[in-house]
C-alpha positions as CSV (number, residue, x, y, z in Angstrom):
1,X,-61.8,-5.2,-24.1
2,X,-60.6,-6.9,-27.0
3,X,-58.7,-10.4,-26.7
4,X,-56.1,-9.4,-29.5
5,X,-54.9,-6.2,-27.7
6,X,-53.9,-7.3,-24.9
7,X,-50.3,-7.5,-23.8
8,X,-50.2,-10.7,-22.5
9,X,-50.3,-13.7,-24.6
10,X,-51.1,-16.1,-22.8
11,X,-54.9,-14.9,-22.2
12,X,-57.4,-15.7,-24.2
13,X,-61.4,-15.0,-24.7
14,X,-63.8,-17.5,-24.8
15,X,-67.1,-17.8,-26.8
16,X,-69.1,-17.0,-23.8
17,X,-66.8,-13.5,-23.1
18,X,-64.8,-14.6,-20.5
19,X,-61.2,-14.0,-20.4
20,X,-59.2,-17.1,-19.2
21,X,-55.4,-17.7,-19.1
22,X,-53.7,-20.3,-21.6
23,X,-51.6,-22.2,-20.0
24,X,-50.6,-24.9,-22.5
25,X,-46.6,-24.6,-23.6
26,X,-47.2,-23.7,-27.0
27,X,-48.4,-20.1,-25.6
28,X,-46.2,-19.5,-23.1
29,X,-43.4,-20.0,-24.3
30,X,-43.2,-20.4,-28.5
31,X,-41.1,-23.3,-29.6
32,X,-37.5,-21.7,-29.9
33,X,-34.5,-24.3,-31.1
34,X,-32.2,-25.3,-28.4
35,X,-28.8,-23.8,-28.9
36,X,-25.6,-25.0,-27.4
37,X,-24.2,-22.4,-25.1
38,X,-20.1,-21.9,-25.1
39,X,-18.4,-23.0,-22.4
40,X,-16.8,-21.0,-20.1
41,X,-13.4,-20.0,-20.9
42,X,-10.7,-21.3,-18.5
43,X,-8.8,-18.4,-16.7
44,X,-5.4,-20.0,-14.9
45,X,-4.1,-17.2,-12.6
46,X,-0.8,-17.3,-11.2
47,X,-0.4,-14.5,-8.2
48,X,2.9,-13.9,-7.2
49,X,2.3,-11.3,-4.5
50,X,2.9,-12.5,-0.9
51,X,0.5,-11.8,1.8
52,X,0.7,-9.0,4.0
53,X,3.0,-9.7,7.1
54,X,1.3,-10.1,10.6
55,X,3.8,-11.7,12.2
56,X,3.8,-9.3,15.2
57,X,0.2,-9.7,15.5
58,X,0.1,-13.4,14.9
59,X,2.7,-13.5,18.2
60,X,0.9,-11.6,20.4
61,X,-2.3,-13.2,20.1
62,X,-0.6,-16.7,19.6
63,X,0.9,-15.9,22.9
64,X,-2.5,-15.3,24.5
65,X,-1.5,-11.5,25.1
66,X,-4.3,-10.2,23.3
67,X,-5.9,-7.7,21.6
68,X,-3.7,-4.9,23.7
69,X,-1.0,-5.8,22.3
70,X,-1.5,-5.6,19.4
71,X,-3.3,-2.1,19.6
72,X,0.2,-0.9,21.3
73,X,2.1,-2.4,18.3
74,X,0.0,-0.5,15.7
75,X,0.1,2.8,18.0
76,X,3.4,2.9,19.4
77,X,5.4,1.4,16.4
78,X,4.7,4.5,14.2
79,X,5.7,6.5,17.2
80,X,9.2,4.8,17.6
81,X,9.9,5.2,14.0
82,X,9.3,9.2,14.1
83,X,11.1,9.4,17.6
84,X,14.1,7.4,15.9
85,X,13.8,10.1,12.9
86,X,13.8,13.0,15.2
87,X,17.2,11.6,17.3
88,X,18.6,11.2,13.7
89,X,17.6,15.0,12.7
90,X,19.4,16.3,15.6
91,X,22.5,14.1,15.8
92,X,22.8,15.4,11.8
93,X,22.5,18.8,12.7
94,X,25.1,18.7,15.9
95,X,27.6,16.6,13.4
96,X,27.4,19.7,10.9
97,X,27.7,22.0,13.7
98,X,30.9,19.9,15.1
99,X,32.6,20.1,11.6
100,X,31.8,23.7,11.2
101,X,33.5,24.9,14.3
102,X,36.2,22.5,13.7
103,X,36.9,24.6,10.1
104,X,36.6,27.7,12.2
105,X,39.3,26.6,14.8
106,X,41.5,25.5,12.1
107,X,40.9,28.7,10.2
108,X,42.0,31.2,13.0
109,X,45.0,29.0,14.3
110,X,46.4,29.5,11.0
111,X,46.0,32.7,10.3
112,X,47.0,33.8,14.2
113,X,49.5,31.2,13.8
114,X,52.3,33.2,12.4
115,X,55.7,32.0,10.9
116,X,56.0,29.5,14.1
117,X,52.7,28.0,12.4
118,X,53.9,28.4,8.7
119,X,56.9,26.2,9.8
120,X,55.4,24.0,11.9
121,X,53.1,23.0,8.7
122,X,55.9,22.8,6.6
123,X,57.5,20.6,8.7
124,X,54.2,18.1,9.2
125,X,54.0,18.3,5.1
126,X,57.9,17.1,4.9
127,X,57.0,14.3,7.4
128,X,54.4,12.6,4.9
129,X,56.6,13.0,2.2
130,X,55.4,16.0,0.0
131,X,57.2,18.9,-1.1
């Protein structure tokens, strides 16, 4: 084994054969001239984004309620808002269905109506004052 293939420096071979580590600084590390490293750039950031709100949360464990309570406001609150949607949906649907049978009434009435109904409009139309 030869001294001046092997891949570390720091070992060297003595006149008697022996291999022996180096340990003096020069063979370590070689002399390298000491740079001045850049400081760190300053990064100033401003957030503008406000927290997420737990003030239901913050209540009911403030309150000593616990952790129940707070499990029922994150089950049931999504439940109220759909239930609220679903009594919307159908209070929608029977306002259409109250204006559509409203046309419908209106529509036979005057066409049953005959000149009795043909007179009695003319009469509401002179009332509010058009001709």
């Amino acid at each position: 084994m030869d001294s001046d293939r092997l891949p570390v420096p720091g070992v060297v071979r003595l006149p008697d054969g022996r291999f022996v580590y180096d340990d003096s600084p020069a063979t370590i590390t070689p002399a390298v001239p000491q740079q001045h490293a850049a400081p760190a750039p300053v990064v100033v950031q401003h957030i503008y984004q406000a927290p997420p709100d737990r003030t239901v949360q913050r209540i009911a464990l403030g309150s000593g309620v616990g952790a129940g309570a707070v499990a029922a406001g994150v089950y049931f609150g999504p439940l109220l808002v759909g239930v609220l949607t679903a009594i919307a949906a159908n209070l929608a649907i029977l306002a259409l269905l109250a204006v559509v049978m409203a046309w419908g009434v209106v529509s036979v009435v005057r066409s049953v109506g005959g000149e009795d109904g043909k007179r009695a409009a003319s009469n509401v139309r002179r009332a509010r004052g058009r001709h």
